[in-house]
N, CA, C and O atoms as a Tripos MOL2 file, in Angstrom:
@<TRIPOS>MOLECULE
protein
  260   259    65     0     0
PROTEIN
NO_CHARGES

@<TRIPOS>ATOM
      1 N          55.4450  -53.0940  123.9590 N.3       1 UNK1
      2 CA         54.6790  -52.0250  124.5510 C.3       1 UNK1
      3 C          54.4760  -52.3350  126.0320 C.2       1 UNK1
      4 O          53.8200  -53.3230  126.3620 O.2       1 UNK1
      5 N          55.0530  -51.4680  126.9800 N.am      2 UNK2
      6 CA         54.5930  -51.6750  128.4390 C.3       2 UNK2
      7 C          53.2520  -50.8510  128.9190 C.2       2 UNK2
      8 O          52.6580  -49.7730  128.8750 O.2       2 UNK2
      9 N          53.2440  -51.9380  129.3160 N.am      3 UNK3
     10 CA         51.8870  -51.4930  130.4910 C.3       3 UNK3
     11 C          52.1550  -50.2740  131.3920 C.2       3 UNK3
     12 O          53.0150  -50.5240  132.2360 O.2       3 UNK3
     13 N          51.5760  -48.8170  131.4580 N.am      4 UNK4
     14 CA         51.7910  -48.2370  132.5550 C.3       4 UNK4
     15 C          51.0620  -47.9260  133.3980 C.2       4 UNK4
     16 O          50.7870  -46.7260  133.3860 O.2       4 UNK4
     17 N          50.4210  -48.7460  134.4710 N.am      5 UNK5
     18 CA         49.1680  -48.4320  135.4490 C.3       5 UNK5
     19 C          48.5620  -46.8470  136.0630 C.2       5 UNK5
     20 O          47.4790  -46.2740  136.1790 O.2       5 UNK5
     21 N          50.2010  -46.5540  136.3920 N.am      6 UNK6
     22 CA         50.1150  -44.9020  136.7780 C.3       6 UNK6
     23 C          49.3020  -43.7550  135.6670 C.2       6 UNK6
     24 O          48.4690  -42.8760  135.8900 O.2       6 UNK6
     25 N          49.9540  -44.2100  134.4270 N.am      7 UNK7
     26 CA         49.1220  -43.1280  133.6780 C.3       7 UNK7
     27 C          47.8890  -43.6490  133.4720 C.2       7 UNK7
     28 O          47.0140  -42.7850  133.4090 O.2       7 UNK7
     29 N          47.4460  -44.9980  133.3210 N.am      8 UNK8
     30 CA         46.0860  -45.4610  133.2510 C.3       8 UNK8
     31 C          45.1130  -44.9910  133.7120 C.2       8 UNK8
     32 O          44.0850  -44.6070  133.1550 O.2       8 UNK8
     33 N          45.5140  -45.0070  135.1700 N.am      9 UNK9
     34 CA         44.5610  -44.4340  136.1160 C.3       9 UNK9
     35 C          44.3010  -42.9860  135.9700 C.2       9 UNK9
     36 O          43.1740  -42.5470  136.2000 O.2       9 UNK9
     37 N          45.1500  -42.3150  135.6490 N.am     10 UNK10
     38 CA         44.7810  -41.1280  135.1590 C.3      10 UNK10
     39 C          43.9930  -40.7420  133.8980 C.2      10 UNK10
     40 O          43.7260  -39.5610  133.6800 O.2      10 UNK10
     41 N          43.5700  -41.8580  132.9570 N.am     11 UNK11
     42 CA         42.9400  -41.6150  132.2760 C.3      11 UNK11
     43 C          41.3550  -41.6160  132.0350 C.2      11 UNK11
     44 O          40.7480  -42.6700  132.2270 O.2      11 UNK11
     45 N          40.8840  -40.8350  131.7540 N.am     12 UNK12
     46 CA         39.5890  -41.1110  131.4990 C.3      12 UNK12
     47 C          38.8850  -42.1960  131.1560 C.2      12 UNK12
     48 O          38.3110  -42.9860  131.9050 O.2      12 UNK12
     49 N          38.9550  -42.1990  129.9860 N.am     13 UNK13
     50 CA         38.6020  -44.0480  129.0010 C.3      13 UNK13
     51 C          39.0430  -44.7630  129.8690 C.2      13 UNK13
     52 O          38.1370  -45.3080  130.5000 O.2      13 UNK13
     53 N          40.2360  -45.0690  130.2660 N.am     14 UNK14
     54 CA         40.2200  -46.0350  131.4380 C.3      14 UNK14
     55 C          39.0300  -46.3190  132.3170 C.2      14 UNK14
     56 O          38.3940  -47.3730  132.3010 O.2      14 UNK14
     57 N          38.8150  -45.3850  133.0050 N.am     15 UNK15
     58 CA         37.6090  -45.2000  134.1570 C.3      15 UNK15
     59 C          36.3880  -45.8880  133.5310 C.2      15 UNK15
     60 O          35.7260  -46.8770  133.8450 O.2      15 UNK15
     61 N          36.3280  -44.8830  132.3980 N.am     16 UNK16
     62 CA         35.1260  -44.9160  131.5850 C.3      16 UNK16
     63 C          34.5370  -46.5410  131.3570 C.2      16 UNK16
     64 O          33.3690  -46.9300  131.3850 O.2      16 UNK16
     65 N          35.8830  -47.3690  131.1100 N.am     17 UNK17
     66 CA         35.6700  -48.8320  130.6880 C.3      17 UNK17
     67 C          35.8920  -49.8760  131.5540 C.2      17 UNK17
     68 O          35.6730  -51.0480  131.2470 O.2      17 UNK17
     69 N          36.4330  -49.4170  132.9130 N.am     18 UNK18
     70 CA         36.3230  -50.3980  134.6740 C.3      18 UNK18
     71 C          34.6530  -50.4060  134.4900 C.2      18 UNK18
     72 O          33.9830  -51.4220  134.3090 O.2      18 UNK18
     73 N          34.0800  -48.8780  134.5900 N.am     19 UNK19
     74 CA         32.6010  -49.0550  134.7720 C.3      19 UNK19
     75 C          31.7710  -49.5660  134.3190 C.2      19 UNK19
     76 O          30.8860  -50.0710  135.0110 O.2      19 UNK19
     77 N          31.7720  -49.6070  133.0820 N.am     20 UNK20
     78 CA         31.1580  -50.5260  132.1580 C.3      20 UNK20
     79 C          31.5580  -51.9010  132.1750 C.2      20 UNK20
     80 O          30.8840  -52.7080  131.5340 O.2      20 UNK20
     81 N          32.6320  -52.3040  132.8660 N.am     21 UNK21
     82 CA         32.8340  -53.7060  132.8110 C.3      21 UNK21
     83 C          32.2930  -53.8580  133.9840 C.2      21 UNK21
     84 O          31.5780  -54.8600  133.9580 O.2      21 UNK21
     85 N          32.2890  -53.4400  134.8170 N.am     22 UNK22
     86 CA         31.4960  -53.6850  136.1550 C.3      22 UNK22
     87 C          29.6030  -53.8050  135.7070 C.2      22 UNK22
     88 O          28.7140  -54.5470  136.1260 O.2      22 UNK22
     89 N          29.6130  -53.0690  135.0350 N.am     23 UNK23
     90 CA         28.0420  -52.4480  135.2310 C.3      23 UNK23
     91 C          27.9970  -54.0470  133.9620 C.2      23 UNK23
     92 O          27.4740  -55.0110  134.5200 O.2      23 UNK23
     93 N          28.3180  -54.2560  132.9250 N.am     24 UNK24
     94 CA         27.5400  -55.7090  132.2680 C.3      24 UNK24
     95 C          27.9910  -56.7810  132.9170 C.2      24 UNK24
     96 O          27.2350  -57.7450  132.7920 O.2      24 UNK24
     97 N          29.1520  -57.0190  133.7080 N.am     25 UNK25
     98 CA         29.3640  -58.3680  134.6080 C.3      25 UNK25
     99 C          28.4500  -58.3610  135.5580 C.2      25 UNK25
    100 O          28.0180  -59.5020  135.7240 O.2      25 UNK25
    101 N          27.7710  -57.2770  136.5300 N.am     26 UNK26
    102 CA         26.7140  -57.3520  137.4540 C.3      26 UNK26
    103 C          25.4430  -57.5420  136.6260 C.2      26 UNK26
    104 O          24.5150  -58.0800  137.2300 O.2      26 UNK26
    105 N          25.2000  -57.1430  135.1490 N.am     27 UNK27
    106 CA         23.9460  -57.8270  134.0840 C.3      27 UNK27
    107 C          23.9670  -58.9460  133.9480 C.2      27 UNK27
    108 O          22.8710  -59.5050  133.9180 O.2      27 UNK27
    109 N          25.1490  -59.7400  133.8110 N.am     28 UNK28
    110 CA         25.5940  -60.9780  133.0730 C.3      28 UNK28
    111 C          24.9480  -61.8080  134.5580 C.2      28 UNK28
    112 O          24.0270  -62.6120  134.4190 O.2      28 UNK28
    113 N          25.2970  -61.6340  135.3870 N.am     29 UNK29
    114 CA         25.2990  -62.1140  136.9080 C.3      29 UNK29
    115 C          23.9940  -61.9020  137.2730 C.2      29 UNK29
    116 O          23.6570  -62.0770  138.4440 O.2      29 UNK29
    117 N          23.1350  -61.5150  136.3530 N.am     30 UNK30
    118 CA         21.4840  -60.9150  136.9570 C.3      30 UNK30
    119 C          22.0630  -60.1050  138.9220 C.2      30 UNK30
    120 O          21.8690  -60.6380  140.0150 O.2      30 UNK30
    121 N          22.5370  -59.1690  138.7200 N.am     31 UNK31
    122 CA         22.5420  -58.6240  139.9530 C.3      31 UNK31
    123 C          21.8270  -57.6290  140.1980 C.2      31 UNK31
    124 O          21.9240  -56.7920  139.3000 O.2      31 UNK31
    125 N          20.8680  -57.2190  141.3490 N.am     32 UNK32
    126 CA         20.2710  -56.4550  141.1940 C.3      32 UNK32
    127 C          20.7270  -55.1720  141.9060 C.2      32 UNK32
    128 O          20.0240  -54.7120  142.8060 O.2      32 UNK32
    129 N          22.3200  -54.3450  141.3990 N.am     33 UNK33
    130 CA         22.5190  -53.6880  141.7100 C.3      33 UNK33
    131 C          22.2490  -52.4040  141.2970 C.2      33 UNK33
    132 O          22.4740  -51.3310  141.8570 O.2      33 UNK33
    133 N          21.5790  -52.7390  139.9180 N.am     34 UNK34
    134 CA         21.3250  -51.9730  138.7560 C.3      34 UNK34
    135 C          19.8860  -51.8010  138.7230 C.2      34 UNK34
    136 O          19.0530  -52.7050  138.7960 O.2      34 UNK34
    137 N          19.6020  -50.1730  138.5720 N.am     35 UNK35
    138 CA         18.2550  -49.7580  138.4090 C.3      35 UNK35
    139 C          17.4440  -50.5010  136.9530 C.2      35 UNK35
    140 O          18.0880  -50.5260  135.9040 O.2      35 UNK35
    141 N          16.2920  -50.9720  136.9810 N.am     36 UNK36
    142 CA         15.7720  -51.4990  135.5060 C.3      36 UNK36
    143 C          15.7350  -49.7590  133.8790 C.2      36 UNK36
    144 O          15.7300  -49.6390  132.6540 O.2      36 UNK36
    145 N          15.7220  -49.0300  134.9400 N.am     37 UNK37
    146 CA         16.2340  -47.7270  133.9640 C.3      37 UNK37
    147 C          16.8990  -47.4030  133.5520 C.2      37 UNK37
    148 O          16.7510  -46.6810  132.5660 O.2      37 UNK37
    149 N          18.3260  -47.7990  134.1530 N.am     38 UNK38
    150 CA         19.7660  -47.7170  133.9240 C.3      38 UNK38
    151 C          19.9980  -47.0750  132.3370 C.2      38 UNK38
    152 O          20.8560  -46.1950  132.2670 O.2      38 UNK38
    153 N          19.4640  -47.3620  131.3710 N.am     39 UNK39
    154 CA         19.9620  -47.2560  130.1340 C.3      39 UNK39
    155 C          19.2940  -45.8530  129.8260 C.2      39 UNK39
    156 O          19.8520  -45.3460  128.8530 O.2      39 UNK39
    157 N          18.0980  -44.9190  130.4280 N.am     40 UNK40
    158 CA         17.6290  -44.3840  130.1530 C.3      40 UNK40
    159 C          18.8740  -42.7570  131.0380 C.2      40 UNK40
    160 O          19.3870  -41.7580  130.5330 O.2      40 UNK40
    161 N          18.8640  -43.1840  132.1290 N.am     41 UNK41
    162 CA         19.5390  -42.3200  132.9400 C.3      41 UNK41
    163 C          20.9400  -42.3040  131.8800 C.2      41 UNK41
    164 O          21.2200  -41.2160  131.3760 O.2      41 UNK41
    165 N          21.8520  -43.5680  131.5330 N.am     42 UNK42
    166 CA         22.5500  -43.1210  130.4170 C.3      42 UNK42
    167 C          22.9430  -42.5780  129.2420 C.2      42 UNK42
    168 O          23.9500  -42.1670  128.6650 O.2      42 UNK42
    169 N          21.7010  -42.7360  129.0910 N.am     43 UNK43
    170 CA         21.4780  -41.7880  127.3870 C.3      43 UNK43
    171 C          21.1980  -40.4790  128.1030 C.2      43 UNK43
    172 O          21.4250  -39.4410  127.4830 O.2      43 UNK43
    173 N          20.7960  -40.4270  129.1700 N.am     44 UNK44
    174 CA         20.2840  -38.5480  128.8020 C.3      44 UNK44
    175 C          21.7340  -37.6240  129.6890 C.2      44 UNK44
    176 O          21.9270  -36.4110  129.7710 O.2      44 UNK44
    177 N          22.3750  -38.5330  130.1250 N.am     45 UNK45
    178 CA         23.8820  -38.2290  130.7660 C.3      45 UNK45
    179 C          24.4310  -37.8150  129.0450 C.2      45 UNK45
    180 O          24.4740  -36.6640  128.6100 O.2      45 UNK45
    181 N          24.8920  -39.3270  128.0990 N.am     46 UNK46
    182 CA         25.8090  -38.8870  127.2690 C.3      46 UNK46
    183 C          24.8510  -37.4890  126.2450 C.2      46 UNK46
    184 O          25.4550  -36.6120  125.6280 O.2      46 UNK46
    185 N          23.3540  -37.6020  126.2940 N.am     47 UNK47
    186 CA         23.1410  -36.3520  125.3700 C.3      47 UNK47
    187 C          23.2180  -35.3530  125.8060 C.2      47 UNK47
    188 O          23.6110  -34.5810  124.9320 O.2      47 UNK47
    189 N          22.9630  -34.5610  127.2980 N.am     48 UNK48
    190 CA         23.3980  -33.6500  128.0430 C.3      48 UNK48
    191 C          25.2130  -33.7270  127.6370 C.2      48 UNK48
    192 O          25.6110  -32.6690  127.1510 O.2      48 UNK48
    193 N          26.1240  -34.6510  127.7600 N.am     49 UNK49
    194 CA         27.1840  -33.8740  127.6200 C.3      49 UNK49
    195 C          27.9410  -33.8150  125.8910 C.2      49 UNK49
    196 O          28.7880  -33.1500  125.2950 O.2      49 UNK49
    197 N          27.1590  -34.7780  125.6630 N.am     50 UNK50
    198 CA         27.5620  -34.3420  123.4940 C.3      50 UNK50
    199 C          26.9170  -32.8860  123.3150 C.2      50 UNK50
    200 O          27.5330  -31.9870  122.7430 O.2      50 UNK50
    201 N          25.5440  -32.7070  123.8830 N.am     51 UNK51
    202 CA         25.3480  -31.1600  124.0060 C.3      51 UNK51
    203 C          26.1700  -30.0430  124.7190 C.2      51 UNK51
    204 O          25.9960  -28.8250  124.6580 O.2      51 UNK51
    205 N          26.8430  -30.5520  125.2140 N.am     52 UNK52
    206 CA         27.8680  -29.2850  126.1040 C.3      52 UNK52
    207 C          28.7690  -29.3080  124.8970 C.2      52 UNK52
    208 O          29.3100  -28.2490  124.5800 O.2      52 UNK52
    209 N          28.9820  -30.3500  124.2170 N.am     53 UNK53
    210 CA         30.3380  -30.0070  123.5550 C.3      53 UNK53
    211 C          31.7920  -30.9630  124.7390 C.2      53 UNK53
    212 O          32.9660  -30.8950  124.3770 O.2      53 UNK53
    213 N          31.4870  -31.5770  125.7680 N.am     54 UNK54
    214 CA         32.3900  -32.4760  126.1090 C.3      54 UNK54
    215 C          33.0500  -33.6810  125.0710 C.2      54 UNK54
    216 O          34.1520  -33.8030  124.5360 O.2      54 UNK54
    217 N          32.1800  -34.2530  125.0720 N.am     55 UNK55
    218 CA         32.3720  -35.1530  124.4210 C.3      55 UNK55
    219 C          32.7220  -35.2970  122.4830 C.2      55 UNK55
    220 O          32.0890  -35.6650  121.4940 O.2      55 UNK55
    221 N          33.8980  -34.8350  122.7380 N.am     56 UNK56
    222 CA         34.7090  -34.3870  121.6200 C.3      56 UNK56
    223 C          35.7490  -34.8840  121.4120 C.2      56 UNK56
    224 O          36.4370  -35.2130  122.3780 O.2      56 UNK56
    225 N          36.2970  -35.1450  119.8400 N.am     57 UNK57
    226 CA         37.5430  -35.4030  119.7220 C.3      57 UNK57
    227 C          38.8410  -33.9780  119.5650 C.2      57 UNK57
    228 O          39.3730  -33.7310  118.4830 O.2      57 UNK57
    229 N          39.1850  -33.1190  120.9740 N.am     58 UNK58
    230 CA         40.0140  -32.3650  120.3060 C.3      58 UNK58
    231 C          41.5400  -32.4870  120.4140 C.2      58 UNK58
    232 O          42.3250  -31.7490  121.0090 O.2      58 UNK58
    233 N          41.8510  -33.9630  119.4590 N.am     59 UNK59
    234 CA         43.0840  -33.5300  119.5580 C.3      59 UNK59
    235 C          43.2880  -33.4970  118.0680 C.2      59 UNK59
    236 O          44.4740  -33.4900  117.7390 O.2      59 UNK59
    237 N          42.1680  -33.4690  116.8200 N.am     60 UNK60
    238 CA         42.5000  -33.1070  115.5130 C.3      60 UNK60
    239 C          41.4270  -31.2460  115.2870 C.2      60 UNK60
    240 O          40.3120  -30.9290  115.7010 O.2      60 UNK60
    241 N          42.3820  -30.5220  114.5350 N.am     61 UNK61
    242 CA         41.8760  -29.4000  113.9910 C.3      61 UNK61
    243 C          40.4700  -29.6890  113.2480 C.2      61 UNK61
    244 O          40.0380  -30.7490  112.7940 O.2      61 UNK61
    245 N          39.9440  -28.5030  113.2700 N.am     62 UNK62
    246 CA         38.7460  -28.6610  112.2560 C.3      62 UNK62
    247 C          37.8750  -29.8160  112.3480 C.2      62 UNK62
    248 O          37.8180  -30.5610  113.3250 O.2      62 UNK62
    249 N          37.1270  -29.9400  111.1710 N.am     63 UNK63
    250 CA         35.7440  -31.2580  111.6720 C.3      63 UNK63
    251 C          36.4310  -32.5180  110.9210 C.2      63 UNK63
    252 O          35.6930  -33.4870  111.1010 O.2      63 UNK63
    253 N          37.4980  -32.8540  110.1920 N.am     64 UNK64
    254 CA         37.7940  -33.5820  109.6200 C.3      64 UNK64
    255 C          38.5600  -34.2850  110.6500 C.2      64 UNK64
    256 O          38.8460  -33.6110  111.6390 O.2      64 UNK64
    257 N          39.1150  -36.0100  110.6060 N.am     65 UNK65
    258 CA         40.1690  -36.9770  111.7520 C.3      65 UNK65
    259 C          41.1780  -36.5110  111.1990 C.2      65 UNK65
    260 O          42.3000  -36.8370  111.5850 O.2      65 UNK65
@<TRIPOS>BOND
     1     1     2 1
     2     2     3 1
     3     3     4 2
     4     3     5 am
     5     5     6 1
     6     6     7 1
     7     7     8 2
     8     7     9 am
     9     9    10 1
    10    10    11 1
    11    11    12 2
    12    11    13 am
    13    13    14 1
    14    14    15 1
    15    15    16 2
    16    15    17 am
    17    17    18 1
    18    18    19 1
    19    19    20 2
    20    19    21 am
    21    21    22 1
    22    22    23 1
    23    23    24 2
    24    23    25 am
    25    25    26 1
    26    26    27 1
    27    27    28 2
    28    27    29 am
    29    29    30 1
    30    30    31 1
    31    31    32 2
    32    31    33 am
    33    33    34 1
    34    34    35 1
    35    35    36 2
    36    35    37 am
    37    37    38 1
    38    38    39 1
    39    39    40 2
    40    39    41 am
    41    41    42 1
    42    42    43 1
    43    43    44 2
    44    43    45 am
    45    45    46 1
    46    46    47 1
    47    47    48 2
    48    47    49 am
    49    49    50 1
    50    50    51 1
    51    51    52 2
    52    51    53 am
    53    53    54 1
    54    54    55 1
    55    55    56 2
    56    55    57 am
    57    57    58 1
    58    58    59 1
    59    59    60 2
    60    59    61 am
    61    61    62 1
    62    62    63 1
    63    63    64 2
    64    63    65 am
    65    65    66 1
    66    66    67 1
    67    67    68 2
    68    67    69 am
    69    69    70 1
    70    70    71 1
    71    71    72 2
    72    71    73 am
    73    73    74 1
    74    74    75 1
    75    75    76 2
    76    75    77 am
    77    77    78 1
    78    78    79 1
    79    79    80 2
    80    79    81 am
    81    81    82 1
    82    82    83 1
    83    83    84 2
    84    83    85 am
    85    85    86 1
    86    86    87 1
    87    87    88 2
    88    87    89 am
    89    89    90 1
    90    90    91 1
    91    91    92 2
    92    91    93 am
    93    93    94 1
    94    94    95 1
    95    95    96 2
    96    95    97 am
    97    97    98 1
    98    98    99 1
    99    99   100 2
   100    99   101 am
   101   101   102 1
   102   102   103 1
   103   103   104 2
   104   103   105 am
   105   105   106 1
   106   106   107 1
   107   107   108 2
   108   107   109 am
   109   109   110 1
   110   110   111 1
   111   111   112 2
   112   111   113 am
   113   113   114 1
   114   114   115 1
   115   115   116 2
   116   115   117 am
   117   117   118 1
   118   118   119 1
   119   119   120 2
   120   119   121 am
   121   121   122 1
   122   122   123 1
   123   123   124 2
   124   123   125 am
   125   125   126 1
   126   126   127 1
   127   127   128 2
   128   127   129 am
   129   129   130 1
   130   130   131 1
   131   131   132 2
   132   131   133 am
   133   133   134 1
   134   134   135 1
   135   135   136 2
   136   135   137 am
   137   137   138 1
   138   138   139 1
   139   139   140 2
   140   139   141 am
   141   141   142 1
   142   142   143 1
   143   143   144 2
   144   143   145 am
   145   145   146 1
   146   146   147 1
   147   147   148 2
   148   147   149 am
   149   149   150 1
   150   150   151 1
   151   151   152 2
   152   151   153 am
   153   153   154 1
   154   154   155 1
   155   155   156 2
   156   155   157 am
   157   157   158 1
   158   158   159 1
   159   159   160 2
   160   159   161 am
   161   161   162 1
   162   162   163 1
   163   163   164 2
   164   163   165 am
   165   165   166 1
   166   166   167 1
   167   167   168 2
   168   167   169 am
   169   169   170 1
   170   170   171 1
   171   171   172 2
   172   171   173 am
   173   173   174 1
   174   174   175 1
   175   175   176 2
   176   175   177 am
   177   177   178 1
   178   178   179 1
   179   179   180 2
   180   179   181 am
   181   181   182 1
   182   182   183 1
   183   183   184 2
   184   183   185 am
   185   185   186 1
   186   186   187 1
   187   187   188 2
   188   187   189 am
   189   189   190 1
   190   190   191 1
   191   191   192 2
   192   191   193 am
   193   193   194 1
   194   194   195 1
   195   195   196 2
   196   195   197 am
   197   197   198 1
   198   198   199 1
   199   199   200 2
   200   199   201 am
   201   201   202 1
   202   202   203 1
   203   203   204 2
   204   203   205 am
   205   205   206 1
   206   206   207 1
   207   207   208 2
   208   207   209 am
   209   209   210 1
   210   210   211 1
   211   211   212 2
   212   211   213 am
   213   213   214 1
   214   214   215 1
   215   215   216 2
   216   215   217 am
   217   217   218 1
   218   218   219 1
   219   219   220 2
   220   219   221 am
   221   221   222 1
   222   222   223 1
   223   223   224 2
   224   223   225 am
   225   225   226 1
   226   226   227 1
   227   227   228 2
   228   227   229 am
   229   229   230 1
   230   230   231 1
   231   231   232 2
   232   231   233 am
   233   233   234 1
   234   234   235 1
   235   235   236 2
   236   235   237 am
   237   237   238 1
   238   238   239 1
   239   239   240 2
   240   239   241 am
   241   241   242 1
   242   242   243 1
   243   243   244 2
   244   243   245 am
   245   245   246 1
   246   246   247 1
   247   247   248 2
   248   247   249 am
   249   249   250 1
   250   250   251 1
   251   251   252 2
   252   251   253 am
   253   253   254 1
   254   254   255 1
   255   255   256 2
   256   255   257 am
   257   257   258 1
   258   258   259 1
   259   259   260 2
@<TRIPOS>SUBSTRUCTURE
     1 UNK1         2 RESIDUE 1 A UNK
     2 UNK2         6 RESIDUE 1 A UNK
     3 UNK3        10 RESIDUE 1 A UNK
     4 UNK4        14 RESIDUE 1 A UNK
     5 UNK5        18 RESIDUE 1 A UNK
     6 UNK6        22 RESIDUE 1 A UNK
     7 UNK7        26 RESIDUE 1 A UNK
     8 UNK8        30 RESIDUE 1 A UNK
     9 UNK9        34 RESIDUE 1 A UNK
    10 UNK10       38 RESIDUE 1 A UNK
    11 UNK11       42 RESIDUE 1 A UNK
    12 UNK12       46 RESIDUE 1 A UNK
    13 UNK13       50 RESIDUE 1 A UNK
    14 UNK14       54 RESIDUE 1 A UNK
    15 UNK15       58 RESIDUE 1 A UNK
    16 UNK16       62 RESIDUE 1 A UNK
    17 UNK17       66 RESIDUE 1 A UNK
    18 UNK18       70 RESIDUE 1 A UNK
    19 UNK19       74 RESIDUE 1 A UNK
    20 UNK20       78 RESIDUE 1 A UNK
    21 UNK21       82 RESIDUE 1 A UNK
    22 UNK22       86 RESIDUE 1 A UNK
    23 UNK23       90 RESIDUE 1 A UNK
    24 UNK24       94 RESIDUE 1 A UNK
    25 UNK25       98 RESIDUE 1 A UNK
    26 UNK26      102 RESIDUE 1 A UNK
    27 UNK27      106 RESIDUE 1 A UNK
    28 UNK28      110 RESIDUE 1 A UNK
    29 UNK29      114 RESIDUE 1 A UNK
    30 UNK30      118 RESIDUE 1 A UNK
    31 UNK31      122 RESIDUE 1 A UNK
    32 UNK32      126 RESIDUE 1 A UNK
    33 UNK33      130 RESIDUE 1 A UNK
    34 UNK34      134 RESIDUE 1 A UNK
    35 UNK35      138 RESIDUE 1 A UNK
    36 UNK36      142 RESIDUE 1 A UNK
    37 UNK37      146 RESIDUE 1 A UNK
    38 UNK38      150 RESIDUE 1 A UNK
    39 UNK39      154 RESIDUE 1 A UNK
    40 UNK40      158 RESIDUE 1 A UNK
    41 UNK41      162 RESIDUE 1 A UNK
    42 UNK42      166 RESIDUE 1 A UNK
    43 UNK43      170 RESIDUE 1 A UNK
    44 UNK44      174 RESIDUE 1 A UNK
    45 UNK45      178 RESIDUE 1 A UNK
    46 UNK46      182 RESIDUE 1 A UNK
    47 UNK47      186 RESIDUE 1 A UNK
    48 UNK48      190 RESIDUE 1 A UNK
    49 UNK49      194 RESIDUE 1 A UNK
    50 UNK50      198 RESIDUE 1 A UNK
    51 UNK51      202 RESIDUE 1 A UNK
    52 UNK52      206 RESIDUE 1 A UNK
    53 UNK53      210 RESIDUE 1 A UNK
    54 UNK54      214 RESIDUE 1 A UNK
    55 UNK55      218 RESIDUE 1 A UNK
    56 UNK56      222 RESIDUE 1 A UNK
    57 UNK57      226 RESIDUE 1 A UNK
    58 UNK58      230 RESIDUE 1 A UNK
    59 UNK59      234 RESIDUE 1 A UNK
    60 UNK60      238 RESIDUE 1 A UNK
    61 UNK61      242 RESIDUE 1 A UNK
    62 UNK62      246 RESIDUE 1 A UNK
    63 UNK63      250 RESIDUE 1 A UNK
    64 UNK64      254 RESIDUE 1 A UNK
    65 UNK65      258 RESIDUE 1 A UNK
């Protein structure tokens, strides 16, 4: 399986998981780049967008995988 950087970067989840590796290596590091709220501002991001209906799996039909 090759690695393809080009489409990587185009991906979402990609992004999604640089940030998060950034955001617990600056925890791990006690850095104080990070608000002490941080987790609160995140939850109401992912429930605002599971409420839009973003955050979905549509690449299977119907409610079943």
């Amino acid at each position: 399986m090759k690695f393809n950087l080009k489409e990587q970067i185009k991906n979402k989840c990609f992004w999604l998981s640089v940030v998060s590796l950034v955001v617990l290596t600056a925890q791990q590091f006690n850095l104080d780049i990070i608000p002490d709220n941080f987790q609160d501002y995140v939850n109401s991001i992912l429930t605002i967008l599971v409420a839009m209906g973003i955050l979905t799996n549509n690449s299977t039909p119907g409610l079943g995988e």
